[in-house]
C-alpha positions as CSV (number, residue, x, y, z in Angstrom):
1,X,2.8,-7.2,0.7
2,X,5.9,-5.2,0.2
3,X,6.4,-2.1,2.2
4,X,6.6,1.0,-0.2
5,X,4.4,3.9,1.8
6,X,5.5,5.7,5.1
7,X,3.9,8.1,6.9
8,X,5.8,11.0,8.5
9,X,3.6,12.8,11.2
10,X,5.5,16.0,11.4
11,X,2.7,18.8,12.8
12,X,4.2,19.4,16.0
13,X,4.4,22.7,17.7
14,X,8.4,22.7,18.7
15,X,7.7,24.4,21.4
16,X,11.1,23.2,22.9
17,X,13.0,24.7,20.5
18,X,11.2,28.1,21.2
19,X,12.1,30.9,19.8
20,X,13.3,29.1,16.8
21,X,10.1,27.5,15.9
22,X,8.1,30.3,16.2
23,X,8.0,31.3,12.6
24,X,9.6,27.9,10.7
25,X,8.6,24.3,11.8
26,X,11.4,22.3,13.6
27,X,11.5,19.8,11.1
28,X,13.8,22.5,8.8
29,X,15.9,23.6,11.0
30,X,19.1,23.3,9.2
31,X,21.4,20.0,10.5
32,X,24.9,21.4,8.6
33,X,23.0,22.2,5.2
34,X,19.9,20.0,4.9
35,X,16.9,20.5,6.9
36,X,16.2,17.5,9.8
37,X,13.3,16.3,7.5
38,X,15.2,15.6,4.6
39,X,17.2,12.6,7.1
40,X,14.2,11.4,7.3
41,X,12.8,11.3,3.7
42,X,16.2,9.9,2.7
43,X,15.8,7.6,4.9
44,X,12.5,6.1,3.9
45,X,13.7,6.2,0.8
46,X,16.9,3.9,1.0
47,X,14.5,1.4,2.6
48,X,12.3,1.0,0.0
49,X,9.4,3.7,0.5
50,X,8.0,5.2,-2.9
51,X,4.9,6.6,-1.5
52,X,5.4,9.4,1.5
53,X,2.6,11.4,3.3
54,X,4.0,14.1,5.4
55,X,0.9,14.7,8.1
56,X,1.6,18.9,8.6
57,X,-0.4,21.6,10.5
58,X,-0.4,25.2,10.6
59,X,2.6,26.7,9.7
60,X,4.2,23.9,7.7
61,X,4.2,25.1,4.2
62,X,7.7,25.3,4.5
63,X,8.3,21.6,4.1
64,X,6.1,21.2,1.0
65,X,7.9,23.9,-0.9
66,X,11.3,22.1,0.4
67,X,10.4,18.8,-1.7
68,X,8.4,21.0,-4.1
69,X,10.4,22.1,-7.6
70,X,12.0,25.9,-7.8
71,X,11.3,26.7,-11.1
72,X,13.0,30.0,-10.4
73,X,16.1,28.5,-8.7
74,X,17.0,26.3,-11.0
75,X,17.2,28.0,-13.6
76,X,19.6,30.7,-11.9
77,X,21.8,27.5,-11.0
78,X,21.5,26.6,-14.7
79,X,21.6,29.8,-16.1
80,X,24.9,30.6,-13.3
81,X,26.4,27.1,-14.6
82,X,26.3,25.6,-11.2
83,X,25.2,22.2,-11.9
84,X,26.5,20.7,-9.2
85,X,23.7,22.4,-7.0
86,X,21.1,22.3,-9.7
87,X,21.6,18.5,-9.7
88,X,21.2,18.6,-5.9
89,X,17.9,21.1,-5.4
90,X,16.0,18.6,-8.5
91,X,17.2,15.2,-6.6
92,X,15.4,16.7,-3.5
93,X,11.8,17.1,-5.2
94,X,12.7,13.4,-7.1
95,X,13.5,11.0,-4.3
96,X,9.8,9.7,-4.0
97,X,6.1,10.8,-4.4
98,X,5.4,13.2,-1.3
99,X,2.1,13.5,0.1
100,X,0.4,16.3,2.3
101,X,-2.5,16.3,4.4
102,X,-3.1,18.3,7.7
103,X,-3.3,17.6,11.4
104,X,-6.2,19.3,12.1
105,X,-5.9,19.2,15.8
106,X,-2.9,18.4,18.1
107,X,-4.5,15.2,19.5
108,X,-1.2,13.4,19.9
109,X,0.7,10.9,17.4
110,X,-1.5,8.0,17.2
111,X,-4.2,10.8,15.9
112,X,-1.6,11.7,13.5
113,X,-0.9,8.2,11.8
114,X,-4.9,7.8,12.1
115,X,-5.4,10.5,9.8
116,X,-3.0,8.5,7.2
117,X,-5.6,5.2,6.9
118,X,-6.9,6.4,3.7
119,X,-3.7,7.2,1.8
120,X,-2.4,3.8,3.2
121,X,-5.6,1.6,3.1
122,X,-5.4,-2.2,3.8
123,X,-1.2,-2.3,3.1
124,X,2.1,-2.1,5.8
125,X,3.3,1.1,6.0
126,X,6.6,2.9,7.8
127,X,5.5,5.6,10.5
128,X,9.2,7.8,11.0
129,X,9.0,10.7,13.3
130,X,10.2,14.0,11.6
131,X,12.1,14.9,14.0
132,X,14.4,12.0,15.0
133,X,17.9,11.2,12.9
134,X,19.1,7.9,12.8
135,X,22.9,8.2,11.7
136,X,22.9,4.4,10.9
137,X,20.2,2.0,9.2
138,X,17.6,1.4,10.9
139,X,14.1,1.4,8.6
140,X,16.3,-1.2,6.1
141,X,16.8,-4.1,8.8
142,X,13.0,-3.2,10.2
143,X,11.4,-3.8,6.9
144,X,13.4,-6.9,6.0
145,X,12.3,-8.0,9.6
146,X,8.5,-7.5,8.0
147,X,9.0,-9.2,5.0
148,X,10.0,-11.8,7.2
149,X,7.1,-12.3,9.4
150,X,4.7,-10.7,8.0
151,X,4.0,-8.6,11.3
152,X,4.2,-5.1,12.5
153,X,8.2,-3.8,14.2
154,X,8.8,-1.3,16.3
155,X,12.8,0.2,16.9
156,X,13.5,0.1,20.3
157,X,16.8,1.1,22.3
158,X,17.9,1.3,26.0
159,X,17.8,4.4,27.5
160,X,18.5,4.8,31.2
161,X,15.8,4.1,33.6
162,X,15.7,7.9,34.9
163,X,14.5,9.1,31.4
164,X,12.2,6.1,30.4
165,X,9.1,8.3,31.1
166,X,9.4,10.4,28.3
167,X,9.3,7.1,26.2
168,X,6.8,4.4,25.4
169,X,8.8,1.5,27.5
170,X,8.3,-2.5,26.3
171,X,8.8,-5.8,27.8
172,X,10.4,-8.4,25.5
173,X,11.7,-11.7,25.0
174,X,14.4,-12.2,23.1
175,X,14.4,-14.0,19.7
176,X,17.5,-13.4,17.8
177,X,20.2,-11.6,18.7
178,X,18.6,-8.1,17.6
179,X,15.3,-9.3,17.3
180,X,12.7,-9.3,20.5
181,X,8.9,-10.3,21.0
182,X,7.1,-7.5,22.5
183,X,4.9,-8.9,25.5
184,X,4.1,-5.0,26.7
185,X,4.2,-1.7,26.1
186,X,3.1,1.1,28.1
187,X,3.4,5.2,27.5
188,X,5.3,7.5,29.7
189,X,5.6,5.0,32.5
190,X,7.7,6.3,35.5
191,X,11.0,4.3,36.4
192,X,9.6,2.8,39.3
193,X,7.2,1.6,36.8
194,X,8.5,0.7,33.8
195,X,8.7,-2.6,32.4
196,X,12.5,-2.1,31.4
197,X,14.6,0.2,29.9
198,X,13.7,-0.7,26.3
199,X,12.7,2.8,24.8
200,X,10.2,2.8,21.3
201,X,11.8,5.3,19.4
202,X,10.9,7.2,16.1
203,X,10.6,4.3,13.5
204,X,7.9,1.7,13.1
205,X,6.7,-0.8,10.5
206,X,3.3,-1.5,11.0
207,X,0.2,-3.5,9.7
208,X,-3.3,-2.0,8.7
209,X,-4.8,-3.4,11.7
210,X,-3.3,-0.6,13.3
211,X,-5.9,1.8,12.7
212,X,-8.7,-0.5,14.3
213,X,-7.0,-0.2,17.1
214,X,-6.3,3.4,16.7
215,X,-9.8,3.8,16.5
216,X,-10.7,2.3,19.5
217,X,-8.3,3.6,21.5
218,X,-8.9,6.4,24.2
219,X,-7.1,9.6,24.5
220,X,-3.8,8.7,26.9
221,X,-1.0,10.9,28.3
222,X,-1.5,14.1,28.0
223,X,-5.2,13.7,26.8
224,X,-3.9,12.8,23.2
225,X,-4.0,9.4,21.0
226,X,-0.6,7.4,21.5
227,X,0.3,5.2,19.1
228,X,1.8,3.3,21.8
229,X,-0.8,2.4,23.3
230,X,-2.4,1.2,20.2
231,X,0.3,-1.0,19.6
232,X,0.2,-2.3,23.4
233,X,-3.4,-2.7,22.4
234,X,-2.5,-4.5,19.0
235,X,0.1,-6.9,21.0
236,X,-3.4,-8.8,22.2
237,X,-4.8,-9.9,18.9
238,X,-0.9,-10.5,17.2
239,X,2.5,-10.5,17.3
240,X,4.4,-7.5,17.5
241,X,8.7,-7.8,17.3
242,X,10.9,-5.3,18.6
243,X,14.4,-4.7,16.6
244,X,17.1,-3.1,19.4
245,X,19.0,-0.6,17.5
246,X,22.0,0.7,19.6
247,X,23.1,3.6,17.0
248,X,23.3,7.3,17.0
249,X,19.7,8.9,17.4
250,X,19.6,12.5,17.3
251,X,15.8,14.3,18.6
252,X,16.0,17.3,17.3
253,X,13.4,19.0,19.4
254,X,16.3,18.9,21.7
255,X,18.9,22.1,21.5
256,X,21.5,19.2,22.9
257,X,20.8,16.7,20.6
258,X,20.5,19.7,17.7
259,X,23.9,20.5,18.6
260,X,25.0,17.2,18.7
261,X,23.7,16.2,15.6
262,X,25.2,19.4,13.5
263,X,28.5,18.6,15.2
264,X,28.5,14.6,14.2
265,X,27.0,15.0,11.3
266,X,29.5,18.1,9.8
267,X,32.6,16.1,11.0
268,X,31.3,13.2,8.8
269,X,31.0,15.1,5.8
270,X,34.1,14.3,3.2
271,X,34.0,18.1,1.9
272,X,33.9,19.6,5.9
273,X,34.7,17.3,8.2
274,X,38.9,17.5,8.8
275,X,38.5,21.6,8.8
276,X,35.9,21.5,11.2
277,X,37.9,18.7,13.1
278,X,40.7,20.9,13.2
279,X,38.7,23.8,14.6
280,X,36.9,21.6,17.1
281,X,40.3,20.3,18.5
282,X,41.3,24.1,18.3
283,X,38.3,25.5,20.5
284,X,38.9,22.1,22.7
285,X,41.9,23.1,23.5
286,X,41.4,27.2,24.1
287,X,38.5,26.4,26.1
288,X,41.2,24.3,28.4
289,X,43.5,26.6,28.9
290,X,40.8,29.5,29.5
């Protein structure tokens, strides 16, 4: 079956980005002049997806009147003749057919894409965390990877061995040149532990048989579900692949990577990026001679 719905569990806390999140969700924090979750959704959407479900909690209503319409809005932009940006705020509520339901309790990611069987049912479906920018494709190659062989993908990347706890880490064989088996995967492993340096990161193409063994799987790190470990779990019965994506990934639940992110992302941009060259270079340079 073709891959057209994706889940997007995005009903976290943010508590690293404290005091920030407090009263907005992390997933709209402004990356130059879109909020992180619209990366995301676009995303999805140049892969394929038609069908999104955005899994939210408490103080998410932000993000559903993001993709919602602005009646009001747009007509000022019509009424102000700036159709440029009316074009722009109607594209965002048109990319896709956008889902909602709620997290009821924080019981971890894996309880997050459990609470997505019904919308999805017996078909493959994308998972993308909300908070993680990929500056390069990485959903595309995954689902043509499915439609391939028919089996559930997970993006992994090396990350040094000091940080692989915060990460799900797998142990692969390799299969073509981007392409690995994965033979293990364990959550949160410390280094002395892990199985490599091969880091699961925030985009997965999965089959339904997921949930089965989402159900049956016990509360891990931290006390929650992982959806790591219901894949390790899933590895048992079939195949799982692993594609190794070495491009730009930008968590941002992290001030750093936040940083990093507005700063790549705004000296990309055709209509910003030589000023804001130019002043980077400038401030460079005064912070040197400082």
């Amino acid at each position: 079956m073709p891959v057209t719905k994706a889940v997007i569990p995005a009903a976290g806390l943010g508590t690293r980005f404290l005091p920030a999140t407090k009263a907005q969700p992390k997933e709209m924090l402004p990356v130059v002049d879109k909020p992180a979750i619209q990366y995301v959704v676009e995303e999805a959407v140049a892969a394929g997806m038609t069908d999104i479900l955005i899994i939210t909690g408490r103080g998410k209503r932000s993000i559903e009147d993001h993709f919602d319409r602005s009646f009001e809005l747009e007509y000022f932009l019509e009424s102000s003749g700036k159709h440029a940006e009316l074009a722009n705020v109607r594209a965002i509520s048109e990319m896709a057919n956008i889902h909602y339901i709620r997290q009821k309790e924080p019981k971890g990611l894996g309880h997050a894409v459990l609470a997505a069987q019904k919308h999805v049912g017996d078909e493959p479906f994308a998972v993308l965390l909300g908070d993680d920018i990929m500056t390069e494709p990485l959903l595309f190659p995954m689902v043509g990877i499915y439609e391939t062989y028919g089996r559930s993908v997970i993006a992994l990347q090396e990350v040094p061995l000091e940080k692989i706890s915060a990460y799900g880490a797998a142990r692969a064989e390799p299969v073509e040149e981007t392409l690995v088996k994965v033979l293990e995967l364990v959550e949160k492993p410390a280094a002395k532990d892990a199985p490599s340096n091969l880091a699961a990161i925030g985009r997965y193409v999965l089959t339904p048989e997921i949930f089965e063994a989402l159900h049956a799987q016990a509360p891990g790190a931290g006390g929650e579900i992982q959806l790591t470990d219901a894949i390790g779990a899933l590895i048992d019965r079939q195949v799982v692949y692993g594609f190794l994506y070495d491009g730009p990934r930008y968590d941002i639940g992290k001030k750093l990577d936040y940083l990093r992110a507005t700063v790549e992302l705004g000296a990309a941009r055709e209509d910003l990026g030589k000023d804001f060259l130019d002043f980077l270079a400038d401030f460079a340079l005064r912070k040197k001679l400082v």
